[in-house]
NUVEXBA-587037 format. One record per residue: residue in three letters; x, y, z of N, C-alpha, C in turn. Coordinates in steps of 0.001 Angstrom, whole numbers, padded with zeros to 6 digits, always signed. Example, Ala and Ser with C-alpha at 12.3 -4.5 7.8 and 13.67 -1.06 7.14 Angstrom:
! residues 2
ALA+013190-005690+007800+012300-004500+007800+013200-003300+007800/SER+012850-002250+007080+013670-001060+007140+012900+000030+007870/
This chain:
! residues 116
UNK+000855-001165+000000+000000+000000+000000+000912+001243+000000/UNK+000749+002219-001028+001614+003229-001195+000826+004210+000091/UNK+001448+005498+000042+001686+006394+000765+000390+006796+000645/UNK-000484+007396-000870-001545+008119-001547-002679+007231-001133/UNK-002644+006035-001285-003753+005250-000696-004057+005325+000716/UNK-003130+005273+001131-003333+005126+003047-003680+006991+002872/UNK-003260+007733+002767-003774+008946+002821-005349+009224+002255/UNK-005687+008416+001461-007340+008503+000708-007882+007946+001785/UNK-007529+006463+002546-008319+006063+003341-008714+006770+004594/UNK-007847+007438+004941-007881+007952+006385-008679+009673+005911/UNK-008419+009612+004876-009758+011278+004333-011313+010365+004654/UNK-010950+008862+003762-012506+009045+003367-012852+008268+005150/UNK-012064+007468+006109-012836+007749+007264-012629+008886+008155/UNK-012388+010220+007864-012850+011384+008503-013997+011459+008034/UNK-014230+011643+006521-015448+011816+006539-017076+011171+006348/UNK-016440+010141+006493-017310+009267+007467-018058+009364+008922/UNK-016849+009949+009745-017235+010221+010955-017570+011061+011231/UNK-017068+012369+010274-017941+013617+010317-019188+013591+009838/UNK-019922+012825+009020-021026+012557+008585-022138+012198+009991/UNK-021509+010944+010506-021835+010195+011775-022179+011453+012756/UNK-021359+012146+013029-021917+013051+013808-022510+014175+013848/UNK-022685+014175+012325-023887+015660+011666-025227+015094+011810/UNK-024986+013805+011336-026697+013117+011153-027075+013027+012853/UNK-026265+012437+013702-026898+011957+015241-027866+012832+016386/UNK-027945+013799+015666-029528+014592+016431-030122+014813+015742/UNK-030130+013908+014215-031716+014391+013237-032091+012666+012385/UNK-031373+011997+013898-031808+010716+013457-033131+010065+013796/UNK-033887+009446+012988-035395+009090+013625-035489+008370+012212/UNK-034938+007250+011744-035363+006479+011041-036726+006080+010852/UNK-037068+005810+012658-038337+004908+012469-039394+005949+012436/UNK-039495+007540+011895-040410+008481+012206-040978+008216+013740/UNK-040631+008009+014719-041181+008121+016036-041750+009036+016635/UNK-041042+010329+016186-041256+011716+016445-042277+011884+016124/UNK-042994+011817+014847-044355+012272+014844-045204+011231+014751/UNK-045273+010226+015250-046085+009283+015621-046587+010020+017299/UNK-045364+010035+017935-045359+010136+019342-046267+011611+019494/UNK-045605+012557+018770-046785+013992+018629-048079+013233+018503/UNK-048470+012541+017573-049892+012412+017189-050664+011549+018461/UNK-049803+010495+018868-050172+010145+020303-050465+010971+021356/UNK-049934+012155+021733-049661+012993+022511-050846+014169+022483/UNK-051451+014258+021622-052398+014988+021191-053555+014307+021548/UNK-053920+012936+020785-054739+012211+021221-055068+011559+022652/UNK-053907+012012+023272-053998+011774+024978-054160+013235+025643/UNK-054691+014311+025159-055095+015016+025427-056786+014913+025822/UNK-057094+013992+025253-058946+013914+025202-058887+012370+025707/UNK-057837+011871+026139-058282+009959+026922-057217+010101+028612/UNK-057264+008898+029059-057090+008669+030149-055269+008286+029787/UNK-054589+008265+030947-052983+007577+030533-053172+005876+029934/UNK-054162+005241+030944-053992+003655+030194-054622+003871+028922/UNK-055583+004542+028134-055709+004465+027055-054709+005091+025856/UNK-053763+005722+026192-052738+006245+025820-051820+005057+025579/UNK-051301+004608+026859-050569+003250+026712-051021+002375+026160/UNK-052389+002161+025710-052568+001429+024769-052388+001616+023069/UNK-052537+002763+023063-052622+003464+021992-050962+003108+021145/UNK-050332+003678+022235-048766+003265+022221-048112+002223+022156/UNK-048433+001411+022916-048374-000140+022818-048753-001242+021217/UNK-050103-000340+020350-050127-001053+019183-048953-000385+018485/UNK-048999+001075+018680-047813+001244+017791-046625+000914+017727/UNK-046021+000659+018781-044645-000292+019026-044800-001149+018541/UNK-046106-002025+018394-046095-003455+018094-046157-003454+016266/UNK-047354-002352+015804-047270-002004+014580-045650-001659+013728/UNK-045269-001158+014050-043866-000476+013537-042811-001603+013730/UNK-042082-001969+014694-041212-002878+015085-040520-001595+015627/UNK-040739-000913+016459-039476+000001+016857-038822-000699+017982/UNK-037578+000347+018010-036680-000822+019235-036572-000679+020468/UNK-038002-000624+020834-038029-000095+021955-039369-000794+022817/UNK-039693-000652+023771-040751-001156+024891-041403-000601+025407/UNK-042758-000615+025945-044041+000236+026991-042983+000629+027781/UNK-042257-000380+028674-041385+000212+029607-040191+001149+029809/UNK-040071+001058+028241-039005+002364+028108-039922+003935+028025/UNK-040587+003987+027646-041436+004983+027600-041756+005431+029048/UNK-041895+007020+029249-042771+007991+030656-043590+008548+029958/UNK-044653+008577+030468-046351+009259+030266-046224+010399+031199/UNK-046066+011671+030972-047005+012200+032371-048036+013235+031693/UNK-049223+012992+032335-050648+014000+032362-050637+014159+033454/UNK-051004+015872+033111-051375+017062+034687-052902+017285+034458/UNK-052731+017703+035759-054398+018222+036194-055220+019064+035105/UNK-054156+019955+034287-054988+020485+032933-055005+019486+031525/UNK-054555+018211+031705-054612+017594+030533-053507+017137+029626/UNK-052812+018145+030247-051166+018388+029438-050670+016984+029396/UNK-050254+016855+028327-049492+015307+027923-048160+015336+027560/UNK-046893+014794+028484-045788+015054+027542-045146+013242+027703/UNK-044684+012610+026929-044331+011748+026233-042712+011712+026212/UNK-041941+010595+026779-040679+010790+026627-040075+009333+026407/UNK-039041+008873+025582-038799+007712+025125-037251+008097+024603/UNK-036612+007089+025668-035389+006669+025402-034623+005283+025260/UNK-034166+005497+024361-033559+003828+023242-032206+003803+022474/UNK-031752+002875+022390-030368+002941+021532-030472+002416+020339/UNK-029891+003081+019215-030161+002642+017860-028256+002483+017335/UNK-028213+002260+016283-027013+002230+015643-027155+002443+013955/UNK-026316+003316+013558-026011+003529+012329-025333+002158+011887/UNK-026058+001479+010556-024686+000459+009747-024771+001139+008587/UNK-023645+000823+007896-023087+000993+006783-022603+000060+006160/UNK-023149-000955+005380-023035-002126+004324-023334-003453+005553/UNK-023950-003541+006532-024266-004350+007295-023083-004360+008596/UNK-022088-002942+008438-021601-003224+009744-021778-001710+010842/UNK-022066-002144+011569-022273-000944+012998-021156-000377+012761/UNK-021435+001111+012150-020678+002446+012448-020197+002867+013619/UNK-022020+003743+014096-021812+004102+015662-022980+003728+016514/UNK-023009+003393+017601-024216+003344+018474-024248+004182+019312/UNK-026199+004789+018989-026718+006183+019358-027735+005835+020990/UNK-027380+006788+021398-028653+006589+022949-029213+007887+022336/UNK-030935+007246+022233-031499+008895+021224-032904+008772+022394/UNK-033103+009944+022752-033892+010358+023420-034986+011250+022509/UNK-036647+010984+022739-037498+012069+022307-038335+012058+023120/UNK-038994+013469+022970-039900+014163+023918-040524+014801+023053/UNK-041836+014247+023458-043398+014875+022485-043848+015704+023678/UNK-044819+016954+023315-045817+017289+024289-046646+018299+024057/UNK-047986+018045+024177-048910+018154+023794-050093+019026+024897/UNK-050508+020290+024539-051552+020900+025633-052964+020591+024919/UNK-053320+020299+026268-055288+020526+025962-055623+021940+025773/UNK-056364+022266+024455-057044+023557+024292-058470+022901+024437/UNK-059125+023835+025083-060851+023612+025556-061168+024308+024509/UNK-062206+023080+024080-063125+023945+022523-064024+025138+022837/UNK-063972+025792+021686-064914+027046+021977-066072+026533+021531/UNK-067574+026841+021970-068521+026611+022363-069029+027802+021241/
């Protein structure tokens, strides 16, 4: 291996890894984010276990990588719904693990009282 090659390789994994870490706070493969909004809204007008249910098909619908039990629910006394879910995912690249991500999201959602 000449000199020019080992120098191409070590460019093209910089920028590789600079890639890796531009994408890792606008990662959401599995659209979760606005699933979890649309949940979050709709638990504005139900109870928390009907929420967790709500949530529960969708985990099961999707295959995301994640569990009821990884998920926090909290509703306040005005209705307010906020939604928080943390999980580890990993970038591959031709079937091998790049980097592995701990990605956190937070939906949340206020009750507006209809006008009459």
């Amino acid at each position: 291996m000449n000199m020019k090659s080992f120098f191409a390789y070590i460019v093209l994994a910089a920028i590789i890894w600079a890639v890796v870490c531009v994408v890792r706070p606008y990662w959401d493969r599995y659209n979760i984010a606005t699933e979890l909004e649309g949940i979050a809204i709709y638990g504005t007008q139900h109870e928390v276990d009907t929420i967790k249910k709500k949530l529960e098909e969708k985990i099961n619908e999707n295959d995301w990588p994640f569990t009821l039990t990884d998920v926090i629910i909290n509703k306040n006394q005005d209705r307010d719904v906020k939604i928080s879910i943390t999980y580890s995912d990993e970038i591959k690249i031709f079937g091998l693990s790049v980097k592995s991500l701990e990605m956190t999201i937070e939906k949340e959602a206020r009750y507006i009282k209809p006008m009459v």
